[in-house]
Structures are given as C-alpha cells and as structure tokens.
C-alpha positions, 0 to 999 in steps of 0.5 A, spaced: 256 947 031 255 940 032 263 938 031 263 942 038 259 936 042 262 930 038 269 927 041 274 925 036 277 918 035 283 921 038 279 922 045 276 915 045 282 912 045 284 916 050 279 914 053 280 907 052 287 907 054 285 911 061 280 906 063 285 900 062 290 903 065 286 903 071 284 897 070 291 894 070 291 898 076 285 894 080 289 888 078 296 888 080 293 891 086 289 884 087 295 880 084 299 884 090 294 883 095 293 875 093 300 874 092 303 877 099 297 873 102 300 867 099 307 869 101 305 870 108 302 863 108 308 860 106 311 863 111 306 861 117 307 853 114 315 854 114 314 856 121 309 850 124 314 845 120 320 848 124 316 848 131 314 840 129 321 838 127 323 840 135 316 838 138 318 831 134 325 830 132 326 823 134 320 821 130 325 824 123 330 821 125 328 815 120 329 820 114 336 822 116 340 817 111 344 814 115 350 815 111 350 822 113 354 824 121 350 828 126 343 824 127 339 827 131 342 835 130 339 835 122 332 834 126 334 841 130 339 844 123 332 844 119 328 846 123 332 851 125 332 852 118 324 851 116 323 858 121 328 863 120 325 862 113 318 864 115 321 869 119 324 872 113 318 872 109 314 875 114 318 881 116 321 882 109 328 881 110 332 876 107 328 874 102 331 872 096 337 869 100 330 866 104 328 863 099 334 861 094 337 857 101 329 854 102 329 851 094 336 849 095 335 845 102 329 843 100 332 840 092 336 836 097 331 833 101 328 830 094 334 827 092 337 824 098 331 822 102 324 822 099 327 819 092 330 813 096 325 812 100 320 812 093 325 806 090 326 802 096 319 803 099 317 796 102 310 797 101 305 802 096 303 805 102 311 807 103 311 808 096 306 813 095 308 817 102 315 818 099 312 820 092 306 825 096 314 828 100 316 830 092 310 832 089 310 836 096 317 839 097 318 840 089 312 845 089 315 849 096 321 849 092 318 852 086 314 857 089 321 859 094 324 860 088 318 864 085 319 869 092 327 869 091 326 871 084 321 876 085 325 880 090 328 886 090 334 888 094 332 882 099 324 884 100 318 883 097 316 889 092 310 892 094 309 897 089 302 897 086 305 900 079 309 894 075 
C-alpha cells in the first residue's frame, strides 16, 4: 500500500527533466530580452554616428585617405550608411544584409584608415586614438556579424523556443 504514495525513479527523472526545461525556458527568454536590448542599442549608436558624420563632415574629412576620389561625399556616404543600418535593426528589416554590409564597411575603415593612421601616428596620443578606432570598430564589426549570422530570412528571431 505504501508503493501507492511512492514516486518511481521514472517520476523523478520526469520531474527533473520537466523543471530544466522550464529553467532553460527562463533563460532564453532573458537571453532574448538581453540580447535584443543589446541589439537595439547598437542600433541607436549607429544611428548617432550617422547624425554626427552630417553634423560634422568636414571635421572626418582628414580620415578620408587622400588617395580615394570624392572628399567630403564618403562623410555623407557613411553617414548615410551608419543610419539605414540602425534603422534596419530597429525595425527588423534587412538585418543580415545590415549586418554583413555593416562588419564589411567597418573591416574596411580598419585596413584603410585607423591601421595607417596607427603606423604613421606623429605622436603616442595619435598612436593610441588610431589603436582605441581598431579595437573599437573590430568589436562593432564583430558583433554585426553576430547579428547577421543570427538572422533568420533578414530578421531578428524572437522565438522563445530555441
């Protein structure tokens, strides 16, 4: 009669099995919301580097090598760039390729500006700018691949079941 009130190993593991599930469930549900938040972010900071580059263009000018035709246009072009990315991220839309043309533009700014401009730095201040611009635009790059990776069909997944 006992055996009645007793649960089996089968039950307990059951039982286990039930409350990591749900456990897992709080978890993605908070990776989800953090990550989004951190998406979100990203996009309002894109979105003020944008507004900056057409509050300011001639004062990034002096990043534009002077090899490269169009002066003050690639101030505008990135700016231009730097917002429709931002945008894409807020609204959910076009995110991979947001994303993908986001770590391209921004692996090109490393090569082309902040990597000469640490090598030919005049002085340790210049010197430790250009490095601060690599370290800086490396980790953007990084996580806008992150983003475009984690896409499905251009969007952000906001299911909670993964």
């Amino acid at each position: 009669m006992l055996n009645v009130f007793r649960r089996s190993d089968d039950d307990h593991v059951n039982a286990a099995r039930k409350l990591l599930s749900f456990q897992k469930f709080l978890d993605m549900k908070h990776y989800h919301i953090v990550s989004h938040a951190a998406i979100y972010l990203l996009a309002i900071v894109m979105i003020i580097f944008g507004i900056f580059h057409f509050m300011n263009p001639r004062d990034l000018l002096v990043y534009v090598p002077s090899s490269l035709p169009g002066g003050i246009a690639w101030a505008y072009f990135t700016g231009t760039a730097f917002i429709l990315v931002g945008l894409a991220f807020l609204t959910n839309n076009f995110v991979k390729l947001a994303g993908y043309l986001l770590a391209a533009l921004l692996v090109v700014f490393i090569l082309t500006i902040h990597v000469p401009n640490y090598f030919n730095a005049g002085d340790k201040e210049m010197q430790t700018t250009a490095l601060i611009n690599i370290l800086k635009d490396t980790a953007i790059a990084g996580f806008a691949l992150h983003i475009a990776a984690s896409a499905y069909h251009q969007h952000i997944h906001m299911e909670h079941d993964d």
